[in-house]
N, C-alpha and C positions, 0 to 999 in steps of 0.2 A: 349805862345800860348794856346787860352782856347779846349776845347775838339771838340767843333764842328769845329775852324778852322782847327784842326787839321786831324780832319777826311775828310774833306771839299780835304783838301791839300793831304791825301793820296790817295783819290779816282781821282783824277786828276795825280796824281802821276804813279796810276795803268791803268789810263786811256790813260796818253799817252805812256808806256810802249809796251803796247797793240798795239798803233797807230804806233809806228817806229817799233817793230820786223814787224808788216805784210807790213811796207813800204819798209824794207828792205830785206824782201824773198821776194816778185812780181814779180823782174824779176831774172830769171835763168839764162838769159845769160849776164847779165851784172856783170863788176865786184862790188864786194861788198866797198861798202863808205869806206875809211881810219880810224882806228880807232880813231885816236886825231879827224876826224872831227864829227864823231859821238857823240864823247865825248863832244865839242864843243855845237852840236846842242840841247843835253839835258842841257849844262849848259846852253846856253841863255833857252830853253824853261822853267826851274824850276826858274829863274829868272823873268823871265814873269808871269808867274802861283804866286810867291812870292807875284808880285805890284801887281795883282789881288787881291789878299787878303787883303790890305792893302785900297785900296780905297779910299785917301786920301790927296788927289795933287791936285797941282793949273793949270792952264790951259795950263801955259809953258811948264810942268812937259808931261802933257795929253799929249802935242803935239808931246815932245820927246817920249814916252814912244808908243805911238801909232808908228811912222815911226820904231821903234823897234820893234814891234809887225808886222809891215809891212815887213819888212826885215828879218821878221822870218818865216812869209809864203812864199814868194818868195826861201825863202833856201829851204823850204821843196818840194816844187813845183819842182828846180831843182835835188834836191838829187833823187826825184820820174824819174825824167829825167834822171839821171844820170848822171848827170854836174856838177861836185864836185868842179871845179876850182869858178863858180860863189856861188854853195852853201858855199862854204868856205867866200869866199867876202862877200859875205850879213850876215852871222854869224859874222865873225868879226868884221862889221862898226855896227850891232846890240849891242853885246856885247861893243862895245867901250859907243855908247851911253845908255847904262846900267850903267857899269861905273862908267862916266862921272855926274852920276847921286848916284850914290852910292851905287847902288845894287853889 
C-alpha cells in the first residue's frame, strides 16, 4: 500500500471511529449494542472502506458490492434506532456478500 493510500485509509479509519463512538453515546437510555455486534459492524465498515480503495470491478462486482454498502447503512440506521436484531441481519447478509467476494 503506497503512502497516500495509506493515509487515505487511516483518516477514514479515524473518521468512522468518530462516527460510532457519538452514534453509540446519543442515547442514554437505551441499552448499549452488544459487543460482537459492534465488532461486526466495523468489520463489514473496514471492508467497505478497503473495495473503496481498490476501484477496480466489473459491473457484477459494483452491483454486489453496492447492496453491501446498502446493508451497511440500513445497520447503522438501525443500531441509531436501537434495533440490534435487524442491525445484526443486515451485517451479516453484508459481510456474507463481502465474502462471497473475497474481501
Amino acid at each position: 500500500m503506497n503512502r497516500s493510500a495509506c493515509s487515505r485509509f487511516l483518516v477514514l479509519l479515524a473518521v468512522f471511529a468518530l462516527g460510532v463512538r457519538t452514534s453509540f453515546a446519543g442515547d442514554a437510555g437505551k441499552a448499549p449494542p452488544p459487543p460482537e455486534l459492534r465488532k461486526l459492524e466495523r468489520e463489514v465498515s473496514l471492508k467497505l472502506a478497503h473495495v473503496r480503495d481498490e476501484e477496480s470491478y466489473d459491473s457484477s462486482v459494483r452491483a454486489q458490492l453496492h447492496e453491501a454498502h446498502q446493508l451497511d447503512m440500513a445497520a447503522e440506521k438501525n443500531l441509531a434506532a436501537g434495533d440490534y436484531d435487524s442491525a445484526r441481519d443486515n451485517l451479516v447478509k453484508a459481510n456474507a456478500i463481502l465474502g462471497r467476494l473475497g474481501m
